[in-house]
C-alpha positions in Angstrom: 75.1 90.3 93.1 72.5 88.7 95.1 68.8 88.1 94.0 66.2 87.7 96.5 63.8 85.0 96.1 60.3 85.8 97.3 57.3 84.2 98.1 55.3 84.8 95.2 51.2 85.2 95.6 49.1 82.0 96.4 45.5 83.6 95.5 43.2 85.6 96.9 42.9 85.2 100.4 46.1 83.5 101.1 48.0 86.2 103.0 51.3 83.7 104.4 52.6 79.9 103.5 54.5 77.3 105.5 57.8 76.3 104.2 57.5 72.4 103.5 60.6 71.0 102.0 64.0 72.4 100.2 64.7 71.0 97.0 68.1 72.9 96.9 70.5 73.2 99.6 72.9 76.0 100.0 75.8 75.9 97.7 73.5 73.9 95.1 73.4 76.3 91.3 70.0 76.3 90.5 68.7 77.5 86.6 66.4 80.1 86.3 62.8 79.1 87.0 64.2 75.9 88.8 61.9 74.7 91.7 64.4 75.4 95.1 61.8 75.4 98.0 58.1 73.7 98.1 55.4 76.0 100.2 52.2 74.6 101.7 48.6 76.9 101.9 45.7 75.7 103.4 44.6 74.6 99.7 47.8 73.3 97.7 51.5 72.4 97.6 53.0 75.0 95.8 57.0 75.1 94.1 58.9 78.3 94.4 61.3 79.1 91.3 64.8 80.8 91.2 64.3 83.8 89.8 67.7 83.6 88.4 70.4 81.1 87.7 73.3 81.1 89.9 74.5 79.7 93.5 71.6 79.7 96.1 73.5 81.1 99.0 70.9 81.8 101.9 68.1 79.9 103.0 65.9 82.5 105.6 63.5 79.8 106.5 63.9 76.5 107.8 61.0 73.9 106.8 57.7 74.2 108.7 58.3 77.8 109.6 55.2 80.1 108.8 56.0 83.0 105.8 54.1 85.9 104.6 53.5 86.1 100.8 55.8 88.7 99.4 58.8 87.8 102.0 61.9 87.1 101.2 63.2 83.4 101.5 66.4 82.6 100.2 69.0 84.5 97.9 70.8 83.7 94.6 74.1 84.4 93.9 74.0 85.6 90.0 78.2 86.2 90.4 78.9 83.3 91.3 77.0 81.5 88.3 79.0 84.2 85.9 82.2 83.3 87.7 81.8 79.5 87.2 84.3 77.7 84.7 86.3 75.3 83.6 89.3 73.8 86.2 92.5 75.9 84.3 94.2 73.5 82.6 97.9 72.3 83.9 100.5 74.6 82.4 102.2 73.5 79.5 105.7 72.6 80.6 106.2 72.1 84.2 109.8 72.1 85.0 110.9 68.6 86.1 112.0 68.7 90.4 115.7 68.8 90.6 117.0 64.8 91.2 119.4 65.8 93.7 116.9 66.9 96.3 113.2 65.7 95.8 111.5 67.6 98.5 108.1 65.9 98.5 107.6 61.9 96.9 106.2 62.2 93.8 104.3 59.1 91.6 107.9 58.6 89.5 109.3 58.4 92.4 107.4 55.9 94.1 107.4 53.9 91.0 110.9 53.8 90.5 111.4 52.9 94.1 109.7 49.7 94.6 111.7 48.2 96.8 110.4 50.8 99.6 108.6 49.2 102.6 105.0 49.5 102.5 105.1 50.9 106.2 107.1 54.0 105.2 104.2 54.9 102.8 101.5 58.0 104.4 98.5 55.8 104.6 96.7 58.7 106.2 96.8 61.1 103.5 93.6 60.1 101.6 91.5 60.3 105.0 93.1 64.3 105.3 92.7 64.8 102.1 88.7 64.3 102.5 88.3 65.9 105.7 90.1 69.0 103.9 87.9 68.8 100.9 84.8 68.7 103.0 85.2 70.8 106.1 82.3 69.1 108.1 82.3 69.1 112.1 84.7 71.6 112.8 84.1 74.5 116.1 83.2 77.7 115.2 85.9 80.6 115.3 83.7 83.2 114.7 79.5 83.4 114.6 78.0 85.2 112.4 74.9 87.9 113.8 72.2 86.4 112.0 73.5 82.7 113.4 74.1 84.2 116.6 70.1 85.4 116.2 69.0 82.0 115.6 71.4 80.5 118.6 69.8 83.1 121.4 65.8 82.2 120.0 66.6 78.4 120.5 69.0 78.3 123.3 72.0 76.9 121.6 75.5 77.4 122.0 78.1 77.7 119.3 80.1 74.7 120.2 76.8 72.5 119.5 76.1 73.4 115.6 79.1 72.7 113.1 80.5 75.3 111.1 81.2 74.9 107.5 81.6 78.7 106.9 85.3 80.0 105.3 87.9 80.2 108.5 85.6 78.5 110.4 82.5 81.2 110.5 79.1 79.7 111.7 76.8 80.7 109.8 73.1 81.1 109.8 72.5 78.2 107.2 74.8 75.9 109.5 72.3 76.2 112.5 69.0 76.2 110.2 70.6 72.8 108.9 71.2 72.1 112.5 67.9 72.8 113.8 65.8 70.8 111.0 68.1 67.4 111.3 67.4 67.6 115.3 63.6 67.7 114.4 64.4 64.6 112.3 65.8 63.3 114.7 63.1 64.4 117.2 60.1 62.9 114.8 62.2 59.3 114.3 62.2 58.9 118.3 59.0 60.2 118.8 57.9 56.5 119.5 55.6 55.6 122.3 55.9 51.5 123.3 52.7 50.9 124.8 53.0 47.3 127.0 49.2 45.8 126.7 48.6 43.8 130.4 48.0 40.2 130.0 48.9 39.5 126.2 52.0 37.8 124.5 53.5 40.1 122.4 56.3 39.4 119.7 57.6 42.9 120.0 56.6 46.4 121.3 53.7 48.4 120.3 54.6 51.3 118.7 53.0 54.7 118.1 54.4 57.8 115.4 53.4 61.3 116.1 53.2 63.0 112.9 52.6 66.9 112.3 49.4 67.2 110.2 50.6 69.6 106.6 48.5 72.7 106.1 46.2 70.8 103.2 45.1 67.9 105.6 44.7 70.5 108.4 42.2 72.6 106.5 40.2 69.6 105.0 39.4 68.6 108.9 38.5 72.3 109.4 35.9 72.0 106.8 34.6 68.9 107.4 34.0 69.6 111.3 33.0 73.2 110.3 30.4 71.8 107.7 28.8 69.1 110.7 28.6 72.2 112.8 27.1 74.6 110.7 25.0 73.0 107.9 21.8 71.0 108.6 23.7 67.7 106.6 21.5 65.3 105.3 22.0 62.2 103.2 19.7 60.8 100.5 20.6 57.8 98.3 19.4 56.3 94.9 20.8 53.8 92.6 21.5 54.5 88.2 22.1 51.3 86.3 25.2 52.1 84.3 24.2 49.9 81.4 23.8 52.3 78.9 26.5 54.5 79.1 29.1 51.1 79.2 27.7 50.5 76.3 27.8 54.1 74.8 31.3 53.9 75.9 32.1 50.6 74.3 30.7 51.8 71.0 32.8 54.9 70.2 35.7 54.3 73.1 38.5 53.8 70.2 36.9 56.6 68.0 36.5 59.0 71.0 40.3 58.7 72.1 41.4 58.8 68.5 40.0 62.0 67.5 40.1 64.0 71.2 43.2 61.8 72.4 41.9 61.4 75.7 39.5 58.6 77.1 35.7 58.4 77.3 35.2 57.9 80.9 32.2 57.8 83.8 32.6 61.3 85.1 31.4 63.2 82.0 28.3 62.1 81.7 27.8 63.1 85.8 29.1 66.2 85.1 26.6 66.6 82.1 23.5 65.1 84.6 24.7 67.2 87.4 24.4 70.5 85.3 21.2 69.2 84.2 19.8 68.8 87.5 21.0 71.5 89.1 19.4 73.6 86.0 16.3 71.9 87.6 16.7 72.7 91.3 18.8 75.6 91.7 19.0 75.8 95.7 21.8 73.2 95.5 23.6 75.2 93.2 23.5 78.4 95.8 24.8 79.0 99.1 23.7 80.1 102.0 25.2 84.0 102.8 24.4 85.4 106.2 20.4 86.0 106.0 20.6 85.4 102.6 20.7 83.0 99.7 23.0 83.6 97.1 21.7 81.8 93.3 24.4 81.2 90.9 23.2 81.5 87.5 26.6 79.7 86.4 28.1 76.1 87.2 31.5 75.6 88.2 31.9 71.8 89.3 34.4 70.5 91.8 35.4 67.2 91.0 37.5 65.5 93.8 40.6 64.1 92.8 43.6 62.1 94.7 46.9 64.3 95.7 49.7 63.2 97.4 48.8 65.0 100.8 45.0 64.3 100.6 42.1 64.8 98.2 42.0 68.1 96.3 39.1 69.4 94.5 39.5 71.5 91.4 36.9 73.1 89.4 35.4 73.1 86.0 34.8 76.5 85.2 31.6 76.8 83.0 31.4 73.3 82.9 27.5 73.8 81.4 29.8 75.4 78.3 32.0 71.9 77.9 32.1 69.2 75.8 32.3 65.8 76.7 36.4 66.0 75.7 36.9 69.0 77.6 35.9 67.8 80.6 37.8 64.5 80.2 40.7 66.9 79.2 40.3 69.1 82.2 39.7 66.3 84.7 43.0 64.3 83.5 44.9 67.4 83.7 43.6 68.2 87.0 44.8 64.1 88.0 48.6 64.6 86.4 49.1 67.9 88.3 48.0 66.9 91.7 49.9 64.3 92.2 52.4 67.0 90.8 51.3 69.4 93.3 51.0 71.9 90.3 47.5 72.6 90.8 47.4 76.5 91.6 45.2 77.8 94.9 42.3 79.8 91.6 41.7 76.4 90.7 40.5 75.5 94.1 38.8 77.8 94.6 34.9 79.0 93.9 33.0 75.6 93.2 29.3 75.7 93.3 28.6 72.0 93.5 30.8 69.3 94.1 31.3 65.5 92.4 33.2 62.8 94.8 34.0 59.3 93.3 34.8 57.1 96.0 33.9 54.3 93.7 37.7 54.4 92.4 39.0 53.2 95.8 36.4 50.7 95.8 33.3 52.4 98.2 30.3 50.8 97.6 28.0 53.2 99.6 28.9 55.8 101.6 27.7 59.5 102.6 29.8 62.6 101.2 30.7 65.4 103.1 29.2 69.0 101.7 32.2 71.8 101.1 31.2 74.7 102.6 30.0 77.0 101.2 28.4 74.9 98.8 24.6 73.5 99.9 25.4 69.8 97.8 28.0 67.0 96.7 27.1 63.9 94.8 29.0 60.8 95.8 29.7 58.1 92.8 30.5 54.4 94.1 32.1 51.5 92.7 29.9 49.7 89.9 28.5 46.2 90.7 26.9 43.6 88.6 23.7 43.0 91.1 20.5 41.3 90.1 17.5 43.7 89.7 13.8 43.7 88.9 13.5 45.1 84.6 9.5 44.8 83.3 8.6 42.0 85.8 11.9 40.0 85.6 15.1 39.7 87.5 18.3 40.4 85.5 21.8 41.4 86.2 22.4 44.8 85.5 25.5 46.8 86.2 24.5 48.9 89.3 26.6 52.2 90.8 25.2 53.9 94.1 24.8 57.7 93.8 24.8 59.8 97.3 23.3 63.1 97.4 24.2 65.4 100.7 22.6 68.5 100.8 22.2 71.1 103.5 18.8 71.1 104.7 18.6 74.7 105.4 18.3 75.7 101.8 17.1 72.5 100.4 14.1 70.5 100.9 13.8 66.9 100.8 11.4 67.0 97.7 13.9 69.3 96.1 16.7 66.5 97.2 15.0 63.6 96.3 14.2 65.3 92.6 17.5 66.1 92.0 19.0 62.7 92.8 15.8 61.0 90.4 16.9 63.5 87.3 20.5 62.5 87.7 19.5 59.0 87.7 17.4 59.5 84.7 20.1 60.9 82.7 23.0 58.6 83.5 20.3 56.0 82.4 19.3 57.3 78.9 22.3 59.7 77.8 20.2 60.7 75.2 18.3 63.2 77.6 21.1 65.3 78.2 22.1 66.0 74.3 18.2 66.5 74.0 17.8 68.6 77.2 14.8 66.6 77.5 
């Protein structure tokens, strides 16, 4: 009996998917709730289960091929999983080959016959042996319809693809295996020498054409629809980071002993954020045809590294969190990109966004604003710089902050406020237990 595995649903919105990579190959028994296939959406890398354990037997999509949520992918063999056991055991007594008339050598034989020349021996038999226990290479005798589908839409002929099917059958996994390895093949030779007139080179030049996933595709959607569409600017302050290194110093062991999770930098802009935005609500709204759309609630996007690009989940109530739960949340959020766990709800719905470029070592730069949102705040690296305290110059720990807003819904005043009350609270923590 064959299951069907199906795409299952990515989140609202998100109608198809794009096959990215099989992590099973046909023939491969898979568990139940074993990842087999990885799909991309425009906001995440997603893993597929097997709905069942048995023997995946059907793969409908080859990598890269566009998939509407709900269809049907690959199929699961559930018999063939049932069927599965044990090699039978050699019977019990095997009569011995008559002496007279051995009709094929066997190991006795060979052993008791030393003295026969090495020549004599089959020294092919190992290399037939393997061909016969993997039938790899060999023309088709028969092609399946669905293969013969897939031949006709890419112009292939039978003889071109290898069968592996029983009797010699081609079958429609043997040209999806066929048509992915020729677009390996394709993407390793895509390389462009370019000769540069006049110069010594040690060796050519070479370029890589690589097809951009579905994640980094989006991201440059945004970020050209956001320069399009949004009046962007950029206004910059900078918080000395004294105090909360030394908050953080002072109850860093007892912190991660009771909540079992470190005291870092981004909860206490998470907290000043909130606080600010309380203050000027335009950047926490967003801009809705004619009109502007107030959210009485904060749900903070904080960007974090993925394999495929940066992601940014979001902190749902983050007014209602504690310092731990956001630490929680944000290392959770960390593990599982890099996982590709993170589902498409949490990606979605942010009000405001937090970006910490200071991580990779930015110093000052401008964020981008994620539509629909009207603000992000850009964190850079902390440096020790020398700076004017109560008429004298002293080395304080110093961290750029970034704010870029979308001057159609905020004000420069409004801007300039915000990024002064964020500074403020970052500088004396105190103000945000307080709400002062």
């Amino acid at each position: 009996m064959a299951t069907d595995v199906k795409v299952p649903a990515a989140g609202e919105s998100i109608s198809e998917v794009i096959i990215g990579s099989w992590l099973k190959s046909v023939g491969d028994r898979v568990a139940a709730d074993e990842p087999i296939v990885e799909v991309e959406t425009d906001k995440a890398t997603l893993e597929v289960p097997a709905p069942v354990a048995g023997v995946l037997t059907e793969q409908l999509y080859a990598p890269g091929d566009t998939v509407a949520v709900g269809a049907v992918v690959a199929r699961i063999d559930e018999t063939q999983a049932a069927a599965a056991a044990p090699e039978p055991a050699p019977p019990a007594e095997a009569p011995p080959a008559p002496a007279e008339a051995p009709l094929a050598p066997q190991p006795q034989a060979r052993a008791a016959a030393p003295e026969r020349a090495p020549a004599e021996r089959p020294e092919v038999q190992p290399a037939a042996a393997a061909v016969a226990e993997k039938p790899v290479g060999q023309k088709a005798t028969s092609v399946m319809p669905a293969a013969q589908r897939l031949l006709a839409e890419h112009g292939l002929s039978a003889d071109e693809v290898p069968a592996t099917g029983p009797g010699g059958r081609l079958l429609k996994e043997d040209v999806l295996r066929y048509l992915e390895e020729r677009e390996r093949r394709a993407a390793r030779s895509a390389v462009v020498e370019v000769p540069l007139s006049g110069a010594v080179l040690d060796g050519p030049r070479q370029e890589e054409r690589v097809r951009m996933s579905p994640l980094r595709r989006t991201i440059a959607e945004r970020l050209v629809r956001a320069q399009q569409t949004a009046a962007l600017l950029t206004t910059f302050n900078e918080v000395d980071m004294s105090a909360v290194i030394e908050l953080r110093k002072q109850y860093r062991d007892a912190f991660e002993q009771r909540y079992g999770v470190r005291l870092g930098f981004m909860s206490f802009f998470v907290k000043a954020v909130i606080d600010a935005l309380k203050l000027i609500p335009q950047l926490n709204a967003e801009i809705d045809g004619e009109d502007i759309v107030y959210k009485n609630y904060y749900d903070i996007g904080v960007a974090v590294s993925a394999k495929k690009g940066l992601v940014v989940p979001v902190l749902r109530d983050a007014d209602r969190m504690s310092f731990a739960e956001i630490e929680k949340a944000i290392a959770d959020f960390a593990q599982r990109a890099q996982a590709n766990k993170l589902t498409p709800e949490e990606l979605q719905g942010g009000t405001f966004t937090i970006s910490n470029g200071g991580v990779f070592g930015s110093l000052l730069s401008p964020p981008i604003v994620n539509p629909p949102q009207s603000g992000v705040l850009g964190m850079h690296a902390i440096q020790e710089r020398p700076v004017a305290v109560g008429g004298q110059v002293v080395v304080r720990p110093m961290m750029y902050v970034a704010l870029t807003y979308d001057h159609r819904i905020v004000d420069g005043r409004e801007a300039v406020t915000f990024l002064k009350r964020v500074k403020e609270a970052v500088e004396n923590p105190a103000r945000m237990l307080l709400e002062v």
